[in-house]
N, CA, C and O atoms as a printed pandas DataFrame, in Angstrom:
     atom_number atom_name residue_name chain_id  residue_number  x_coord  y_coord  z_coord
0              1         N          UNK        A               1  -24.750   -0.654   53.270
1              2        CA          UNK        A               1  -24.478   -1.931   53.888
2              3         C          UNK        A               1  -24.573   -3.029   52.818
3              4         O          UNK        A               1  -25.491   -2.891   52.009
4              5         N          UNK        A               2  -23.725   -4.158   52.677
5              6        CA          UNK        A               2  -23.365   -4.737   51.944
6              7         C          UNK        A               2  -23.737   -5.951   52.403
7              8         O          UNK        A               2  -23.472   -5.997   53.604
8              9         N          UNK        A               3  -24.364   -7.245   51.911
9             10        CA          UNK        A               3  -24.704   -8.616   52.583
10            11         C          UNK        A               3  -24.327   -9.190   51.395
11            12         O          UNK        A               3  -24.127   -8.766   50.257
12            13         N          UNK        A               4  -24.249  -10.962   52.299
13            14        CA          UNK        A               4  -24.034  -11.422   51.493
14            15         C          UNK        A               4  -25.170  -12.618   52.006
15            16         O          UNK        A               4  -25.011  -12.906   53.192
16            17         N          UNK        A               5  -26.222  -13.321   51.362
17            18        CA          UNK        A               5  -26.995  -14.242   51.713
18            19         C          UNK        A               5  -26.985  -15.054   50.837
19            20         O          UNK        A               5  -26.680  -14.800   49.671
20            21         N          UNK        A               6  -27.432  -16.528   51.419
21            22        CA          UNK        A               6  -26.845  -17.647   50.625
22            23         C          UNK        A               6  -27.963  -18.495   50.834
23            24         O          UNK        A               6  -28.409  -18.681   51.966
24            25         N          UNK        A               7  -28.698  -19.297   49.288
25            26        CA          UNK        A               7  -29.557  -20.271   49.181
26            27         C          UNK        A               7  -29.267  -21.402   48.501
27            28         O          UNK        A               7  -28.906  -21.559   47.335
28            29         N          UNK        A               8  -29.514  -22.338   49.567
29            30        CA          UNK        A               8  -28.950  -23.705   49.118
30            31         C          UNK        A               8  -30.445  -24.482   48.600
31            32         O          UNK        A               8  -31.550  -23.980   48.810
32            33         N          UNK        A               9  -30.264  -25.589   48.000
33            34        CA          UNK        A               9  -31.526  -26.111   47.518
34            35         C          UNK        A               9  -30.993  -27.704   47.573
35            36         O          UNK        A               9  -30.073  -28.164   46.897
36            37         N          UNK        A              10  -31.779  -28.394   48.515
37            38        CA          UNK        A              10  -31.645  -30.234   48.404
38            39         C          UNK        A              10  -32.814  -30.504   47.990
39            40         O          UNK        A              10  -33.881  -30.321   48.575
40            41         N          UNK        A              11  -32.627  -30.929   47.007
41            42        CA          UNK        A              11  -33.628  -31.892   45.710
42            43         C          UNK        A              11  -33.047  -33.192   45.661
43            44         O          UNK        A              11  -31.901  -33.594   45.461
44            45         N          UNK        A              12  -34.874  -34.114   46.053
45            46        CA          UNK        A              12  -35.065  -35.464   46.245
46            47         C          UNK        A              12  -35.867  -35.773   44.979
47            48         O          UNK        A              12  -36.995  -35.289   44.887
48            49         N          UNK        A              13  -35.298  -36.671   43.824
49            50        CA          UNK        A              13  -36.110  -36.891   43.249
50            51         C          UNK        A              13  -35.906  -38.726   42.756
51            52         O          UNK        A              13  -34.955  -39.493   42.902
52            53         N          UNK        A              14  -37.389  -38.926   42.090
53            54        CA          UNK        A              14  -37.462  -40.196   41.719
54            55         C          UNK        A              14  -38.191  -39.980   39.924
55            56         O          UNK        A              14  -38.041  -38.978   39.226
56            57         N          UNK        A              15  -38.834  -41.033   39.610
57            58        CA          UNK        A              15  -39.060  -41.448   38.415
58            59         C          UNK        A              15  -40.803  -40.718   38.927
59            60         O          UNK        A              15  -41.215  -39.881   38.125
60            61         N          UNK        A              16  -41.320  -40.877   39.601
61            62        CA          UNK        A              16  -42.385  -39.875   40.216
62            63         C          UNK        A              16  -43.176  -38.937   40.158
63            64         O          UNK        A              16  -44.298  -38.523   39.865
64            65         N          UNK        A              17  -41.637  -38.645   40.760
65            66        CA          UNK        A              17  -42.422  -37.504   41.907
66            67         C          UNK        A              17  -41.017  -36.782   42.574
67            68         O          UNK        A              17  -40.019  -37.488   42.433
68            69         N          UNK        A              18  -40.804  -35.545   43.246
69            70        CA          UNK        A              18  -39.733  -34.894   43.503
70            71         C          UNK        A              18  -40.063  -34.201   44.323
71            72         O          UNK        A              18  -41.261  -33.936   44.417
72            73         N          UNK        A              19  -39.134  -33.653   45.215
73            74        CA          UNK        A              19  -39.499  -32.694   46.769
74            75         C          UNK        A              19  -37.877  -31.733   46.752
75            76         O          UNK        A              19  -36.710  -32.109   46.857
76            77         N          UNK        A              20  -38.550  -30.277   46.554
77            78        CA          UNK        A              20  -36.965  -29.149   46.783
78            79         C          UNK        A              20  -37.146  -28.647   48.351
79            80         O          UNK        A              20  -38.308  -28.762   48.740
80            81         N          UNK        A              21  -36.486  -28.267   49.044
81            82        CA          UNK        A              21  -36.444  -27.752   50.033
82            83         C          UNK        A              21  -35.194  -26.389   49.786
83            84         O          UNK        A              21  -33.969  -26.327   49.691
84            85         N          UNK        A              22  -36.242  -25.516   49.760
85            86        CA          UNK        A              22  -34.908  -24.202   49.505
86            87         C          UNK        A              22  -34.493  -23.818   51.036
87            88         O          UNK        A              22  -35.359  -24.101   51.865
88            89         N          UNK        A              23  -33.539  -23.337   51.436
89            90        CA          UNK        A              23  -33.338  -22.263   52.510
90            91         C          UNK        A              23  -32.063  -20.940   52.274
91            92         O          UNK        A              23  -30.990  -21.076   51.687
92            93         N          UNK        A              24  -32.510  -19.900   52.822
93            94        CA          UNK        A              24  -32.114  -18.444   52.449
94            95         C          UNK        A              24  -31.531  -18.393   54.061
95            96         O          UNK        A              24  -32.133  -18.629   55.109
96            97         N          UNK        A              25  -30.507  -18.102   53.891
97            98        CA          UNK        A              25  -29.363  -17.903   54.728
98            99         C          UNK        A              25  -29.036  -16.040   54.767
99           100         O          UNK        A              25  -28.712  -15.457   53.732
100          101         N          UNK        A              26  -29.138  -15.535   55.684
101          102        CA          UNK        A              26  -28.937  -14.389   55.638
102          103         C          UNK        A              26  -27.352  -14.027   56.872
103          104         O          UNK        A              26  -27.239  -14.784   57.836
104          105         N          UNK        A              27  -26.493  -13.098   56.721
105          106        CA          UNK        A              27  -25.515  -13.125   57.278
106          107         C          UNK        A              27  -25.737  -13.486   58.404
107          108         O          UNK        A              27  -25.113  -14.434   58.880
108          109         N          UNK        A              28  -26.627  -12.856   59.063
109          110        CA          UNK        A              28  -27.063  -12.638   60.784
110          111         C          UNK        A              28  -27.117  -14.313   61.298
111          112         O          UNK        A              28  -27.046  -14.594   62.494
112          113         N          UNK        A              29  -27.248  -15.326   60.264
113          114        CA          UNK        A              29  -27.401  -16.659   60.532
114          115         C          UNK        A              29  -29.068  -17.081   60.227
115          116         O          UNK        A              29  -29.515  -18.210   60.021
116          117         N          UNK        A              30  -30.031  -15.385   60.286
117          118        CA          UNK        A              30  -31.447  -15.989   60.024
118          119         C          UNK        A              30  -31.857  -16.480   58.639
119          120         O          UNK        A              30  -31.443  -16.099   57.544
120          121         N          UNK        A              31  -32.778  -17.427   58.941
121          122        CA          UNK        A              31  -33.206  -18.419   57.746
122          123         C          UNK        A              31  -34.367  -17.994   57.711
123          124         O          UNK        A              31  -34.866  -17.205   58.513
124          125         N          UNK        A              32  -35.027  -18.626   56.512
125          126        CA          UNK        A              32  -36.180  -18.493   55.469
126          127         C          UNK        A              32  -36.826  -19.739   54.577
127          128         O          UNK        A              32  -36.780  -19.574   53.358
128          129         N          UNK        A              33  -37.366  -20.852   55.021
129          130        CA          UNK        A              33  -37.455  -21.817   54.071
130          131         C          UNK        A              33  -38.810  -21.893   53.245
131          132         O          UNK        A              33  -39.890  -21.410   53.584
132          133         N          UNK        A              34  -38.536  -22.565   52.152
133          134        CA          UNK        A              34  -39.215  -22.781   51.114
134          135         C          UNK        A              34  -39.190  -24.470   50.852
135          136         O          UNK        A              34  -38.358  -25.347   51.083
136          137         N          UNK        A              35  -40.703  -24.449   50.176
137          138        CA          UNK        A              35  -40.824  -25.825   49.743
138          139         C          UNK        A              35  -41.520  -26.336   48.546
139          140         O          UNK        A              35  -42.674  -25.945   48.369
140          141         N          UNK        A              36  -41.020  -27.106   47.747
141          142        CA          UNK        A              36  -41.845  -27.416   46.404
142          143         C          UNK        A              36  -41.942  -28.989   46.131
143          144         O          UNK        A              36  -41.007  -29.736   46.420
144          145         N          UNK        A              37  -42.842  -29.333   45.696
145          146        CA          UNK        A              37  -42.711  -30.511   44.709
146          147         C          UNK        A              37  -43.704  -30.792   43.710
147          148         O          UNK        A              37  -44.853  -30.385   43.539
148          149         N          UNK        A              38  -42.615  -31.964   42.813
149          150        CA          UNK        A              38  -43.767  -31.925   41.531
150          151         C          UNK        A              38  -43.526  -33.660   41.437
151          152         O          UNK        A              38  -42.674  -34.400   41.928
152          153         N          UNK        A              39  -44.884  -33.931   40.431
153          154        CA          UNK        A              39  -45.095  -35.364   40.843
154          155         C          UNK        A              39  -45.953  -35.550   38.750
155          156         O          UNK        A              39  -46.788  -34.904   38.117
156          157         N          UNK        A              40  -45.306  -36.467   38.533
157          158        CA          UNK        A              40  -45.200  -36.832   37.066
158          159         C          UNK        A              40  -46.683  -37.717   36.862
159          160         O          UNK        A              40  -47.084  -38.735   37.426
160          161         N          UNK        A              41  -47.267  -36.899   35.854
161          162        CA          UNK        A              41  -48.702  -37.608   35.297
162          163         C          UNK        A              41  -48.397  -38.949   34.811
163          164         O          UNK        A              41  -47.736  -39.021   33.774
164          165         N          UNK        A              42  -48.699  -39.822   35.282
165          166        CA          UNK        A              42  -48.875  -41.097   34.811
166          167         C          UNK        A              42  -48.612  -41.645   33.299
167          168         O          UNK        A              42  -47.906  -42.566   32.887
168          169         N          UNK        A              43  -49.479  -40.690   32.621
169          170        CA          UNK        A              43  -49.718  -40.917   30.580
170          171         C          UNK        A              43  -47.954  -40.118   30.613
171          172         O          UNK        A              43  -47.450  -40.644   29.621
172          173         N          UNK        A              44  -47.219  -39.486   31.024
173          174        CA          UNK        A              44  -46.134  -39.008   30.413
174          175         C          UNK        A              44  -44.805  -40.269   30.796
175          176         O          UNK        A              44  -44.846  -41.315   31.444
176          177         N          UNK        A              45  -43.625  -39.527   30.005
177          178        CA          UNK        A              45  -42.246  -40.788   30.064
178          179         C          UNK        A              45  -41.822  -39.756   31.463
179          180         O          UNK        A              45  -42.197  -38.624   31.767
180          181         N          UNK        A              46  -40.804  -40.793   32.175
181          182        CA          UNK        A              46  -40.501  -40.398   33.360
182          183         C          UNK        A              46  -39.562  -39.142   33.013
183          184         O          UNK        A              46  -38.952  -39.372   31.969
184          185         N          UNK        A              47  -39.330  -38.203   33.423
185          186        CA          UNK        A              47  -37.810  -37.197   32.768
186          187         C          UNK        A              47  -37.497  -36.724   34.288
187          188         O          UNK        A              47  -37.973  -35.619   34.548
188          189         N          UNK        A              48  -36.760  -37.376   35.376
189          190        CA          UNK        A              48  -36.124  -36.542   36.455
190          191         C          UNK        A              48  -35.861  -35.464   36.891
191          192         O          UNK        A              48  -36.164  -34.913   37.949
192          193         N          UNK        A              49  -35.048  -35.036   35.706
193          194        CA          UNK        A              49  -34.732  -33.587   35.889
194          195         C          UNK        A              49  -35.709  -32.971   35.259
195          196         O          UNK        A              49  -35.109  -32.029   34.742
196          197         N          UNK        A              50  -37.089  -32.851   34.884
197          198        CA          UNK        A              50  -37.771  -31.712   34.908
198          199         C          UNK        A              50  -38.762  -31.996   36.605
199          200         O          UNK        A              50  -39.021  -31.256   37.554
200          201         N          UNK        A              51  -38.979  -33.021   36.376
201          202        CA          UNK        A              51  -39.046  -32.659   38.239
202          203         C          UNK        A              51  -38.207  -32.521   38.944
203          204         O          UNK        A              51  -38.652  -32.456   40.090
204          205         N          UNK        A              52  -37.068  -32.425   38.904
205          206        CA          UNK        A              52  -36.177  -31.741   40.117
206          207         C          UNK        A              52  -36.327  -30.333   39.803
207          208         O          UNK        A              52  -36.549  -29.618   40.780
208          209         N          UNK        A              53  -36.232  -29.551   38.242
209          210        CA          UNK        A              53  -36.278  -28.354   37.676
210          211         C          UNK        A              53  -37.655  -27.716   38.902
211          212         O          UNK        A              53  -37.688  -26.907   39.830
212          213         N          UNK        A              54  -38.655  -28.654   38.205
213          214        CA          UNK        A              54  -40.169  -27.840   38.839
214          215         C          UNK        A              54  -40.125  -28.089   40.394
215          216         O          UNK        A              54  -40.672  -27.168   41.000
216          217         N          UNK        A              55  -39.662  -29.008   41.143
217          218        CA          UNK        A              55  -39.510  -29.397   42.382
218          219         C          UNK        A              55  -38.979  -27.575   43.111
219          220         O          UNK        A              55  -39.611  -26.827   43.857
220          221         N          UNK        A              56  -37.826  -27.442   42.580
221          222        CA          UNK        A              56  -36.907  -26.472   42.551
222          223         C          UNK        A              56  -37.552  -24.968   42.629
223          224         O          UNK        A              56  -37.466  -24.149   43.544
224          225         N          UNK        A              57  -38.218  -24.874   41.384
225          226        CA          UNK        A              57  -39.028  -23.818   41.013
226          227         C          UNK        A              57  -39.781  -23.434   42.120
227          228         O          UNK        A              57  -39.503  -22.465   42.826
228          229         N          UNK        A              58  -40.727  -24.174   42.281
229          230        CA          UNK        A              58  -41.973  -24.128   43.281
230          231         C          UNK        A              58  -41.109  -24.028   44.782
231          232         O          UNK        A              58  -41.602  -23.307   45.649
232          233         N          UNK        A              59  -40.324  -24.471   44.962
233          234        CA          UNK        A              59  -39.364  -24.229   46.657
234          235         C          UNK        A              59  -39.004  -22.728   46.660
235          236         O          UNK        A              59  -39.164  -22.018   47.653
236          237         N          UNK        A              60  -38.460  -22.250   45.370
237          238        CA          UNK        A              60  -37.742  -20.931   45.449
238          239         C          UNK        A              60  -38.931  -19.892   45.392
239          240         O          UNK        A              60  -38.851  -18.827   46.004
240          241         N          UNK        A              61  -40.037  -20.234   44.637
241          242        CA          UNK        A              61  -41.439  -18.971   44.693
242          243         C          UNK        A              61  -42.001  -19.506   46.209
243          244         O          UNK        A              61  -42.585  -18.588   46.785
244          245         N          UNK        A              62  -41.971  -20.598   46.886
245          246        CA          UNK        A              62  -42.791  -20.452   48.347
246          247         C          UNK        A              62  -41.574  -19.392   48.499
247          248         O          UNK        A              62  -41.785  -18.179   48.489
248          249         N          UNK        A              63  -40.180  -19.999   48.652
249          250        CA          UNK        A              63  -39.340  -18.599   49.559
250          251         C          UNK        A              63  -39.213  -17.391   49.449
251          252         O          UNK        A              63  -38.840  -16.632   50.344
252          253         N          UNK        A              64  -39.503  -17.107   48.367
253          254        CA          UNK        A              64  -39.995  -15.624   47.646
254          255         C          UNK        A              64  -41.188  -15.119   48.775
255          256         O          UNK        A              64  -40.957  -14.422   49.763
256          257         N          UNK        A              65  -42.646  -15.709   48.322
257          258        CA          UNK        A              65  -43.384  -15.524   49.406
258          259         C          UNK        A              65  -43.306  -15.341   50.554
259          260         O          UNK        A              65  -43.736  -14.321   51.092
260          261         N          UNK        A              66  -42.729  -16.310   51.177
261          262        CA          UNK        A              66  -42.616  -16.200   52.485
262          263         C          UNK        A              66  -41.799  -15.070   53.213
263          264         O          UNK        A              66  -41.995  -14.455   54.261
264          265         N          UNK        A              67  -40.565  -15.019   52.025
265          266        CA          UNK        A              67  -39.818  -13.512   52.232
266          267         C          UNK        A              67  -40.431  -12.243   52.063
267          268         O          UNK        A              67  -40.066  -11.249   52.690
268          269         N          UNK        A              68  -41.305  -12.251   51.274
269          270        CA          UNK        A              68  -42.235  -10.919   51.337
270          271         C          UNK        A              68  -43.027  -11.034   52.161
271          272         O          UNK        A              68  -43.484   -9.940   52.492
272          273         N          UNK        A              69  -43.697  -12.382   53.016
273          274        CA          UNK        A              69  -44.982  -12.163   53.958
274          275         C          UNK        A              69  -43.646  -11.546   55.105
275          276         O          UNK        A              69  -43.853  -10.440   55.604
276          277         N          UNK        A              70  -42.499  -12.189   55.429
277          278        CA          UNK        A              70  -41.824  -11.653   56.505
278          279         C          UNK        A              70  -41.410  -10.370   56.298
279          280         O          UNK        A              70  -41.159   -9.695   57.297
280          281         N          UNK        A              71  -41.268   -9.824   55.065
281          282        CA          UNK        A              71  -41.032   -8.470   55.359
282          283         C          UNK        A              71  -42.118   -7.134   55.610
283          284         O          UNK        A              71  -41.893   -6.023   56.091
284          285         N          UNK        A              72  -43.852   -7.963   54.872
285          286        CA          UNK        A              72  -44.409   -7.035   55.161
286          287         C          UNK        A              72  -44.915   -6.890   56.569
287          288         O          UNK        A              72  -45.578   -5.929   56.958
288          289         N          UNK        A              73  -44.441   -8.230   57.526
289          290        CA          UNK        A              73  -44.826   -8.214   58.896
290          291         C          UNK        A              73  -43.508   -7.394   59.895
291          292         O          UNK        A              73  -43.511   -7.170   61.105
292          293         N          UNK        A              74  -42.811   -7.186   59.211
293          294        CA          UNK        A              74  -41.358   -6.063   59.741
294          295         C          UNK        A              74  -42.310   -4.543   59.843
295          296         O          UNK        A              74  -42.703   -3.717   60.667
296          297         N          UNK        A              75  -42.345   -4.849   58.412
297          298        CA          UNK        A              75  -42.844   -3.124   58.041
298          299         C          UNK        A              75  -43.991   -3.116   58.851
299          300         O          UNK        A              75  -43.803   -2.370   59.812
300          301         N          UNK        A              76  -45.564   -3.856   58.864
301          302        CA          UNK        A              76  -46.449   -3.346   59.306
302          303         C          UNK        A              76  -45.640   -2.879   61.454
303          304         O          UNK        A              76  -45.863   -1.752   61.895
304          305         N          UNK        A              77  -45.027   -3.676   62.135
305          306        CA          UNK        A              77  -44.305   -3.558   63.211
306          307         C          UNK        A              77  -43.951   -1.733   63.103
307          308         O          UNK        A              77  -44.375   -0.870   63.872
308          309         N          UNK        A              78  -43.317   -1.597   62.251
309          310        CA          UNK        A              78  -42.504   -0.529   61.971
310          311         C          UNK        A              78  -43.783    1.064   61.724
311          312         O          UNK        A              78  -43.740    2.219   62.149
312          313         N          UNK        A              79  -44.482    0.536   61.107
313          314        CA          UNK        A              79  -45.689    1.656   60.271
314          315         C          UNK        A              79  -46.745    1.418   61.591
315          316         O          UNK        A              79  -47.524    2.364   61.708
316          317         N          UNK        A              80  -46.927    0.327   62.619
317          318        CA          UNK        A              80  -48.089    0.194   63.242
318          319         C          UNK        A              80  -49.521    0.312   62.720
319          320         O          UNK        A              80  -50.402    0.991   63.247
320          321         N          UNK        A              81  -49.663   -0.556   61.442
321          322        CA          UNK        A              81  -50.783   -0.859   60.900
322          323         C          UNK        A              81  -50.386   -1.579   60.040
323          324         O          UNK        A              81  -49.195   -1.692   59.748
324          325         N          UNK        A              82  -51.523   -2.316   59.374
325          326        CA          UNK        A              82  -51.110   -3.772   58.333
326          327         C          UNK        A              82  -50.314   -2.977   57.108
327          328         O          UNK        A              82  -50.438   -1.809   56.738
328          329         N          UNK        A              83  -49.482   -4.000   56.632
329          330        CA          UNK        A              83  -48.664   -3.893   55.032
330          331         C          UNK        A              83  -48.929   -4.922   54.391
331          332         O          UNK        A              83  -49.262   -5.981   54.923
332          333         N          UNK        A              84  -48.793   -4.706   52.969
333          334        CA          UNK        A              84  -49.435   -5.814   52.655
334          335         C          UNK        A              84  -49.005   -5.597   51.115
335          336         O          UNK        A              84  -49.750   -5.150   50.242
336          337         N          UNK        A              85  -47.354   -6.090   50.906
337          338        CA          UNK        A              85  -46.793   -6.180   50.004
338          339         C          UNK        A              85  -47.120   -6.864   48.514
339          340         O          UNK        A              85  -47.171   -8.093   48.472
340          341         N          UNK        A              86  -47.349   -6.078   47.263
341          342        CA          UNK        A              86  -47.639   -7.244   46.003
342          343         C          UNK        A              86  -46.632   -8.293   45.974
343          344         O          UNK        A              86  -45.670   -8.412   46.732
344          345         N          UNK        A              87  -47.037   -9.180   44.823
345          346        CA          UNK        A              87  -46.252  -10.273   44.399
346          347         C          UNK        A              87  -45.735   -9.180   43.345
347          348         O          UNK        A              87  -44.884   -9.484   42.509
C-alpha cells in the first residue's frame, strides 16, 4: 500500500520571538499537529529566519512525538498491553 501524506508548516515570526505550527495530513484526511517556538535572547542581533528555522524545528520533533505516542497507543490497542515506542 502506497500513501501519500502531506505536512504543511505556518511560521509566524517577528524580530523576537517565532511560533511553527506543523500539521501531517494523512490520505484518510487524519491529522497530527505539532508545535514549536523560539524566542531570541535579548544580548543577540535579531536574525528572523533562524527563528522561523528553530520555530520550525521544534513543531516538526513535537509531530514526530506525537506520531509515535499515536502509534504506540494503536499498537498497545492491538497487543492489549502498554507499547511504548523509543525516540
Amino acid at each position: 500500500m502506497n500513501e501519500t501524506w502531506k505536512i504543511t508548516v505556518d511560521v509566524v515570526v517577528g524580530d523576537d520571538d517565532g511560533t511553527a505550527h506543523a500539521v501531517l495530513t494523512k490520505q484518510n484526511g487524519e491529522t497530527v499537529e505539532g508545535y514549536g517556538r523560539a524566542r531570541r535572547n535579548p544580548d543577540d542581533e535579531p536574525h528572523p529566519e533562524v527563528g522561523q528555522e528553530l520555530a520550525t524545528a521544534r513543531a516538526l520533533r513535537d509531530l514526530a512525538d506525537r506520531l509515535l505516542r499515536a502509534t504506540s497507543d494503536d499498537l498497545s490497542k492491538f497487543e492489549h498491553q502498554r507499547i511504548r515506542l523509543a525516540r
